[in-house]
C-alpha positions in Angstrom: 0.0 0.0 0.0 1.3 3.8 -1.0 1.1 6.9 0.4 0.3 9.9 -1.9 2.0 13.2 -0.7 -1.7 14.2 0.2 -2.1 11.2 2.4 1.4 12.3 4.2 0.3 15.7 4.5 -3.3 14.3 5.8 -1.0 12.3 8.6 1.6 15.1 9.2 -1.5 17.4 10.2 -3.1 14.6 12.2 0.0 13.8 14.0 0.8 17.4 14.9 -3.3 18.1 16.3 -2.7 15.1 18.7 0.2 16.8 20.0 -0.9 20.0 20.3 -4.3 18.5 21.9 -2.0 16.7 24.3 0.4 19.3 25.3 -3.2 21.5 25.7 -4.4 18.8 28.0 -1.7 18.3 29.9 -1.0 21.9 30.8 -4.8 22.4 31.8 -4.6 19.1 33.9 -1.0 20.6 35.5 -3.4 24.0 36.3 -6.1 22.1 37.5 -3.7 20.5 39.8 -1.5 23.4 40.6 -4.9 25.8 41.2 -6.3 22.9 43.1 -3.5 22.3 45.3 -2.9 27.0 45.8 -7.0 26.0 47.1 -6.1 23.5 49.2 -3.0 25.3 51.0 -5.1 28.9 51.3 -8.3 26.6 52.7 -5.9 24.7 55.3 -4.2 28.6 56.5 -7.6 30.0 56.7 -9.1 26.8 58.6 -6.4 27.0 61.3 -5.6 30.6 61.3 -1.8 30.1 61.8 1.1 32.3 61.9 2.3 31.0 58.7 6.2 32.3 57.8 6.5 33.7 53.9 10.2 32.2 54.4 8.3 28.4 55.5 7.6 29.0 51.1 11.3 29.4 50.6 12.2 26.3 48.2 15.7 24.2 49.2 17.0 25.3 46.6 16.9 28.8 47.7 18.2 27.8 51.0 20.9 25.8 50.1 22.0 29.0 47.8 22.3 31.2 50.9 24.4 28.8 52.8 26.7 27.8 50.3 27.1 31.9 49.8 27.4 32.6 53.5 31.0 34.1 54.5 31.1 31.8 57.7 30.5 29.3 55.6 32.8 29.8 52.5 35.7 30.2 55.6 35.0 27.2 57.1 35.3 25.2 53.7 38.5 27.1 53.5 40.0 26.2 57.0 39.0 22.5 56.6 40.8 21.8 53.3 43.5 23.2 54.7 43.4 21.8 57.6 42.6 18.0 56.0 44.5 18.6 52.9 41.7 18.5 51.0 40.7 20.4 47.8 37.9 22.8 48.3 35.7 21.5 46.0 35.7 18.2 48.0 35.2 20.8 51.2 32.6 22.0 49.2 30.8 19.3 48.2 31.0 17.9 51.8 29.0 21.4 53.0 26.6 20.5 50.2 25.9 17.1 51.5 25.4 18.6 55.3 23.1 21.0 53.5 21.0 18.2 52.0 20.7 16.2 55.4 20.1 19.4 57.2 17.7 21.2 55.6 14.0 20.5 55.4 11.2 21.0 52.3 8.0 22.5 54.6 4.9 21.4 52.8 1.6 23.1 54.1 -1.1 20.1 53.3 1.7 17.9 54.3 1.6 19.6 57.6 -2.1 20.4 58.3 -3.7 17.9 56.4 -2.0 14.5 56.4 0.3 15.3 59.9 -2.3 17.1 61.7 -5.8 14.6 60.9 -2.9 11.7 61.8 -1.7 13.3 64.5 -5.2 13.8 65.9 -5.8 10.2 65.4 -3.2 8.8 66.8 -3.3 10.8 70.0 -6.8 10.2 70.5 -6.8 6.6 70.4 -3.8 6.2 72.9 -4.0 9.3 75.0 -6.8 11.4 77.0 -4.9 15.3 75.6 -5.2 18.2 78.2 -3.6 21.6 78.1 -2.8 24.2 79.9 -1.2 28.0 79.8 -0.2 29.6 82.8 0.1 32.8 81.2 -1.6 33.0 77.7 -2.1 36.5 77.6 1.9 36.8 77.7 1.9 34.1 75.0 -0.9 36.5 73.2 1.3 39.3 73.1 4.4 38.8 71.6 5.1 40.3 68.5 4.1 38.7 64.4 7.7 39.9 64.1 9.1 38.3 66.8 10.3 34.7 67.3 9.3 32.4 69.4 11.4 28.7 70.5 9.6 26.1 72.8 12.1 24.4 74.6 10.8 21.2 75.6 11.6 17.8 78.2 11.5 14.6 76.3 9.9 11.6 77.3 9.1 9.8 74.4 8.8 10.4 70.7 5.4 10.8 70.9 6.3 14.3 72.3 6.6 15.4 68.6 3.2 14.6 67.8 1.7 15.6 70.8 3.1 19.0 71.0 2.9 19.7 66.9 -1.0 19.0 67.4 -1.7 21.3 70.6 -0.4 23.8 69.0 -1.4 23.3 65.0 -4.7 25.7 65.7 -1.7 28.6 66.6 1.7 27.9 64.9 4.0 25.2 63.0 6.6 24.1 64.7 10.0 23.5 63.1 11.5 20.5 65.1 15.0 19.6 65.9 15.3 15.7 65.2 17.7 13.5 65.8 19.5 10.7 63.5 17.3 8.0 64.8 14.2 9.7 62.4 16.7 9.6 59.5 15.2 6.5 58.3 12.4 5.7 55.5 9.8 7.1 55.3 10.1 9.1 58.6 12.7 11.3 57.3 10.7 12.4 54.1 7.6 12.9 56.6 9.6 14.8 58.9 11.2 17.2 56.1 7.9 17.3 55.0 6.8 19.0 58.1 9.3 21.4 58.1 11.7 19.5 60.8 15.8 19.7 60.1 17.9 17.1 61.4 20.8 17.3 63.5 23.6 14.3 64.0 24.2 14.5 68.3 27.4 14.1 69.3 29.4 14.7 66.0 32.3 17.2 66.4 33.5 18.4 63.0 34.1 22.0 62.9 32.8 22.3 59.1 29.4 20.4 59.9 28.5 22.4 63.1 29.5 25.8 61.0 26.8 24.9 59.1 24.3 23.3 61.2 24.6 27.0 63.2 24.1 29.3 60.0 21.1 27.4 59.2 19.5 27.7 62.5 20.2 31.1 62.5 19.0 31.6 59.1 15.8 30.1 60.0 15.9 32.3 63.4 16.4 35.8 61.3 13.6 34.6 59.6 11.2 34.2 62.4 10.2 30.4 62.1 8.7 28.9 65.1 11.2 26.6 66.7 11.0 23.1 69.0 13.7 22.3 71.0 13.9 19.6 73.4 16.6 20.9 75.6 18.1 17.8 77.2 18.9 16.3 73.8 17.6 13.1 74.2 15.2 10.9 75.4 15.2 10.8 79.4 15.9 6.9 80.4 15.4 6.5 83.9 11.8 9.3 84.1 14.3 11.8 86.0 15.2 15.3 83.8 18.6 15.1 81.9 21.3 18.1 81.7 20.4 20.7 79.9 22.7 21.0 76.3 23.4 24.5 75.1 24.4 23.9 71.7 21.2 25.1 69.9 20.2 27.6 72.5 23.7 29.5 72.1 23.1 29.4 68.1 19.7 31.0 68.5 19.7 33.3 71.2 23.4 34.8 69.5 21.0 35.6 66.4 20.1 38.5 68.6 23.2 40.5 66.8 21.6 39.9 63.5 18.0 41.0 64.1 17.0 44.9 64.5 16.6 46.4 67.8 12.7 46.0 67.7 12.2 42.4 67.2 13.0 40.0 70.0 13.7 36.3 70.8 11.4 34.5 73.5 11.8 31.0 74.9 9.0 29.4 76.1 9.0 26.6 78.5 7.2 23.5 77.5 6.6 20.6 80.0 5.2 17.0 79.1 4.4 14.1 80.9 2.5 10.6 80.4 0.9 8.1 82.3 2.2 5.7 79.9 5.3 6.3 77.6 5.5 4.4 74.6 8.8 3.6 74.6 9.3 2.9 78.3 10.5 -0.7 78.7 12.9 -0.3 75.9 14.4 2.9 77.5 15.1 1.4 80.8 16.8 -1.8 79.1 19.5 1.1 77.9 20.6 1.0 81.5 21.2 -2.1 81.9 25.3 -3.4 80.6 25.7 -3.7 77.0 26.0 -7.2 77.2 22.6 -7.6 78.9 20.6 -5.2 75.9 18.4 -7.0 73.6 19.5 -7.0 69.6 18.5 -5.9 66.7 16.5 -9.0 66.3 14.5 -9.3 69.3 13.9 -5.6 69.5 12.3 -5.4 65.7 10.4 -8.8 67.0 8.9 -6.8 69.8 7.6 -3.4 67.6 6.3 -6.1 65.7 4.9 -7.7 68.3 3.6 -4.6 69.9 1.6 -3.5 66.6 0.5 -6.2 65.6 -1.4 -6.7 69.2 -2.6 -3.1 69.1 -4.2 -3.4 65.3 -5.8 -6.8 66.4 -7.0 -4.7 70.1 -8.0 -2.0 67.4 -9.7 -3.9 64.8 -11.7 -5.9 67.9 -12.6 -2.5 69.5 -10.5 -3.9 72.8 -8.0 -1.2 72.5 -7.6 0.8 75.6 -6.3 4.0 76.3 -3.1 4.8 77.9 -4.3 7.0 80.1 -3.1 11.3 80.1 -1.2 12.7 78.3 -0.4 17.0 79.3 1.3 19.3 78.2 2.0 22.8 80.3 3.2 26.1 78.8 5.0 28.3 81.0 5.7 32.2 81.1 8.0 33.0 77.7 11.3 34.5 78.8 12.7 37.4 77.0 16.1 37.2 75.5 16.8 41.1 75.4 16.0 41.2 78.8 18.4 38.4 79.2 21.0 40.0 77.4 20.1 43.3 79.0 21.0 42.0 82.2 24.6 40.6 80.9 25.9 43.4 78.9 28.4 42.0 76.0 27.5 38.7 76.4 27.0 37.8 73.4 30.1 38.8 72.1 32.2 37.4 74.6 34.6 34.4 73.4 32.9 30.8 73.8 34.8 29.6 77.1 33.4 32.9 79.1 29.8 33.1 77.0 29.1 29.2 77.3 28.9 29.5 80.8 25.8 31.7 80.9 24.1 29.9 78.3 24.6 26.9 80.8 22.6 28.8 83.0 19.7 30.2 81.0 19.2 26.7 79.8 19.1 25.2 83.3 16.7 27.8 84.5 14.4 26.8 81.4 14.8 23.5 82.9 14.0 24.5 86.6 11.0 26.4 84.9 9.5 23.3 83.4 10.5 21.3 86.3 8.0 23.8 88.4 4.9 23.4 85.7 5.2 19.7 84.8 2.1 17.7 84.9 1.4 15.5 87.6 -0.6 12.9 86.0 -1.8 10.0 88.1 0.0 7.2 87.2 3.4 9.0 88.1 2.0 9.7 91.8 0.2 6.7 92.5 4.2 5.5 91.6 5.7 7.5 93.6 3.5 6.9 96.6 3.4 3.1 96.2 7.6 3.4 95.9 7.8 5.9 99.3 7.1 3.1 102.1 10.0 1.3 100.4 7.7 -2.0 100.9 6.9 -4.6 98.6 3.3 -4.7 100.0 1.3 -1.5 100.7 -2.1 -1.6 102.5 -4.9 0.5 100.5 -5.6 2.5 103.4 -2.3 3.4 104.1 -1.8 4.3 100.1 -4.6 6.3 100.2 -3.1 8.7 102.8 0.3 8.8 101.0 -1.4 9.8 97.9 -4.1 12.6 100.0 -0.5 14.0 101.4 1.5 14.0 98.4 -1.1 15.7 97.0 -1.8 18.9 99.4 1.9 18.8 99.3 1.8 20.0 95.6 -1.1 21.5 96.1 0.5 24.0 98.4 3.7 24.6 96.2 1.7 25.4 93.3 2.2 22.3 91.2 0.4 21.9 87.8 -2.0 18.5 88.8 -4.2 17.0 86.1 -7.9 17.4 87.4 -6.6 18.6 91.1 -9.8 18.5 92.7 -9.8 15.0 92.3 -10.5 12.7 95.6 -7.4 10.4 96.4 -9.3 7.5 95.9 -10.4 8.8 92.2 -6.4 9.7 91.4 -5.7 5.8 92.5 -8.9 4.3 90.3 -7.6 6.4 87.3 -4.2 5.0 87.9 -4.8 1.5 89.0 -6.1 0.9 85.1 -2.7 1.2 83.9 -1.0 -0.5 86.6 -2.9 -3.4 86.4 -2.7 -3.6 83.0 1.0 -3.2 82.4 0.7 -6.1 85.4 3.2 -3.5 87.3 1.1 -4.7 90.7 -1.7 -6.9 92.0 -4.7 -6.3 94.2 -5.1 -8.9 96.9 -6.8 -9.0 100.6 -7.1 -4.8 101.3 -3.6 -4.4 99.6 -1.4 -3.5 96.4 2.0 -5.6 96.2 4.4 -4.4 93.8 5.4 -7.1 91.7 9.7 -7.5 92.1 10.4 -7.2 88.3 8.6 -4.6 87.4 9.9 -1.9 90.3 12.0 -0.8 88.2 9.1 0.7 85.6 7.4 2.4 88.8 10.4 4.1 89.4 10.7 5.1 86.2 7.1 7.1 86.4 7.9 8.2 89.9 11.3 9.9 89.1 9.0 12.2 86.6 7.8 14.2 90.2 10.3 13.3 92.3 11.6 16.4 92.4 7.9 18.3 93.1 7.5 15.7 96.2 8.5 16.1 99.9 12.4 14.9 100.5 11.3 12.8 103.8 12.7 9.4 103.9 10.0 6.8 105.2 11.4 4.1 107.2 9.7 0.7 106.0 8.2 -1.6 108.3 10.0 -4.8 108.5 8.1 -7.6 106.5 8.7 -10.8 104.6 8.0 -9.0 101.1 10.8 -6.3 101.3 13.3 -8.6 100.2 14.6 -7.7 97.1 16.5 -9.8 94.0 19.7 -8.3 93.6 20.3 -9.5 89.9 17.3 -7.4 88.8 18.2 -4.3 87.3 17.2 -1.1 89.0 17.1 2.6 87.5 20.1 3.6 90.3 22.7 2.1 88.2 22.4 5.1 85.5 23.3 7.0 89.1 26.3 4.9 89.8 27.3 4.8 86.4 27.5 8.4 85.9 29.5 9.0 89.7 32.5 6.7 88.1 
């Protein structure tokens, strides 16, 4: 069969409306999505009302640009080559692979549609939420302009969520994560959110030249910081030390930003009658030797889901009980500085110092508002006749006088009009179901394994509680298996 030219001209014509009718459709399909998508975004803002950051819009790209142009930077690229004998192209490209770990692609449906309706999930099926401001008009009043950091204690790595969703009606939150979330998909989830990672413990100059320009960056440009201040995950329930690393980076932004906009820390304090992560936190006190691998942790996450989805799917699944989180008063940082003329410009051994203190007087302020939840002070009372076996009368009384005693030094208490015996049924529902006790004959005995666990949710208040020491009774059930391990040897361990 042949072609005339008119037939070829009949095709060439043919061919070229099909492309031009498919390049028209996919431009008007690419609109559709993109004007969809600008709907979406300006439906979610409007929906929460948030203080939404034109620099949280910023592509990578753009971010990555300013680094790689910063003068701190471009020295520091210089001083390691020469220092490692390196070319400064490979310096470079080093930077440029901090860069990419570092910094974070904020996407607002990401945030407020997928993290937030998940979020809100999640936290309502394992957790009873409550909140609480002891000064939101302060809170209120600061400044569009300004910039605000919640420095937070960390429990668990629920905290993320839980914070991220009390406040997603008021602000996003720009979290500082660690390696462990540097895994798929959580790290494309977290980046999603706006969160940059941060690699603990690693001492090259280069890589903490850039990890502080980018903080700072981010500071200048007013986004809304989280900051869990002790750096890690507490292990045995009692607060870690403060770190000053990131708090030094933000609050000597101050020499950057114009003498009417400000820096304010606010102090964030959470605590849970059940943390997620518990049992596998106080194993990491135990000897090396003693941990359980790779293997048998995996086969207990699995383990652990796959009971929760069947207790799910069943409509068994319980809730862990409270979860609270307490905002404090936001502290100023030119009033800080005020009071400490020049000390931001003082060399690091003399300025680190004073950061050491403002971050353990952020500390002591969330120490002072943390949420007493019950099973923490049913804990601690069981724990304070140092007996194995507590009678329920007696229990009650500890519980009625620990309680007047935060009462009457101001403590944050979930519900504190609560009746002791109510605090001890609310609490009991956990206990007996993490089997950390057993009811029997007008008495609770602590079972000897699991001690340990009702430490660790007693060492959360320990420091709100009375320091007496309660002599125990001599009886039978006091005696105690010394091959089991016990929170103090985190205490000994750090005294070597």
């Amino acid at each position: 069969m042949t072609f005339s030219a008119v037939d070829w001209a009949l095709l060439a014509v043919a061919a070229l409306l099909s492309a031009a009718l498919t390049l028209w459709t996919v431009r008007r399909s690419r609109r559709a999505i993109t004007n969809w998508v600008d709907r979406a975004v300006l439906r979610a803002v409007h929906q929460f009302q948030v203080r939404l950051k034109r620099y949280r819009l910023v592509s990578k790209r753009s971010v990555r640009q300013q680094l790689l142009q910063d003068p701190l930077v471009v020295d520091a690229v210089r001083e390691h080559s020469q220092e490692h004998g390196v070319s400064e192209l490979d310096a470079r490209v080093r930077v440029e692979r901090y860069i990419d770990e570092i910094v974070p692609y904020f996407n607002v449906l990401s945030y407020y549609r997928l993290g937030y309706n998940l979020a809100r999930l999640l936290v309502h099926l394992f957790y009873r939420v409550s909140s609480e401001y002891q000064d939101r008009a302060a809170l209120n009043a600061i400044p569009r302009r300004d910039v605000v950091v919640y420095l937070m204690n960390h429990r668990s790595n629920a905290d993320y969520v839980v914070v991220a969703y009390v406040l997603a009606q008021a602000v996003s939150i720009s979290y500082a994560v660690g390696e462990w979330a540097r895994v798929w998909p959580l790290e494309y989830v977290f980046k999603s959110f706006g969160s940059y990672f941060i690699r603990r413990g690693f001492r090259e100059p280069l890589y903490h030249v850039v990890l502080e320009r980018y903080i700072q960056l981010i500071t200048r440009n007013g986004i809304t910081q989280g900051i869990f201040l002790e750096g890690g995950l507490t292990r045995n329930g009692a607060f870690r030390p403060a770190k000053i690393g990131l708090l030094d980076y933000i609050v000597r932004t101050l020499n950057d930003l114009p003498a009417d906009r400000n820096v304010w820390l606010v102090p964030v304090a959470l605590n849970y009658d059940r943390v997620l992560e518990d049992r596998t936190l106080i194993m990491e006190l135990l000897d090396r030797d003693t941990r359980p691998g790779r293997v048998r942790q995996l086969t207990t996450v699995v383990h652990y889901l796959f009971f929760n989805v069947m207790r799910l799917l069943t409509l068994s699944l319980k809730r862990y009980g409270r979860v609270a989180v307490n905002f404090g008063t936001p502290i100023s940082m030119r009033d800080w500085v005020r009071e400490r003329p020049g000390v931001l410009e003082q060399p690091k051994e003399d300025r680190l110092p004073q950061m050491q203190e403002l971050a353990d007087d952020v500390m002591a302020r969330i120490g002072d508002i943390l949420p007493v939840t019950p099973v923490p002070l049913v804990a601690a009372a069981l724990l304070s006749f140092g007996e194995s076996v507590v009678r329920s009368d007696a229990l009650l009384d500890r519980i009625d006088e620990f309680r007047d005693h935060l009462l009457g030094r101001g403590a944050k208490l979930v519900q504190p009009e609560r009746r002791p015996d109510i605090i001890l049924d609310r609490a009991w529902r956990m206990l007996s179901m993490r089997r950390l006790a057993v009811h029997d004959h007008g008495s609770y005995v602590i079972l000897p394994r699991q001690r340990p666990l009702l430490e660790y949710y007693a060492n959360s208040i320990r420091h709100l509680l009375p320091g007496t020491v309660y002599e125990p009774a001599m009886h039978p059930a006091r005696e105690v298996d010394r091959h089991l391990p016990r929170l103090a040897t985190e205490t000994r361990r750090r005294g070597r």
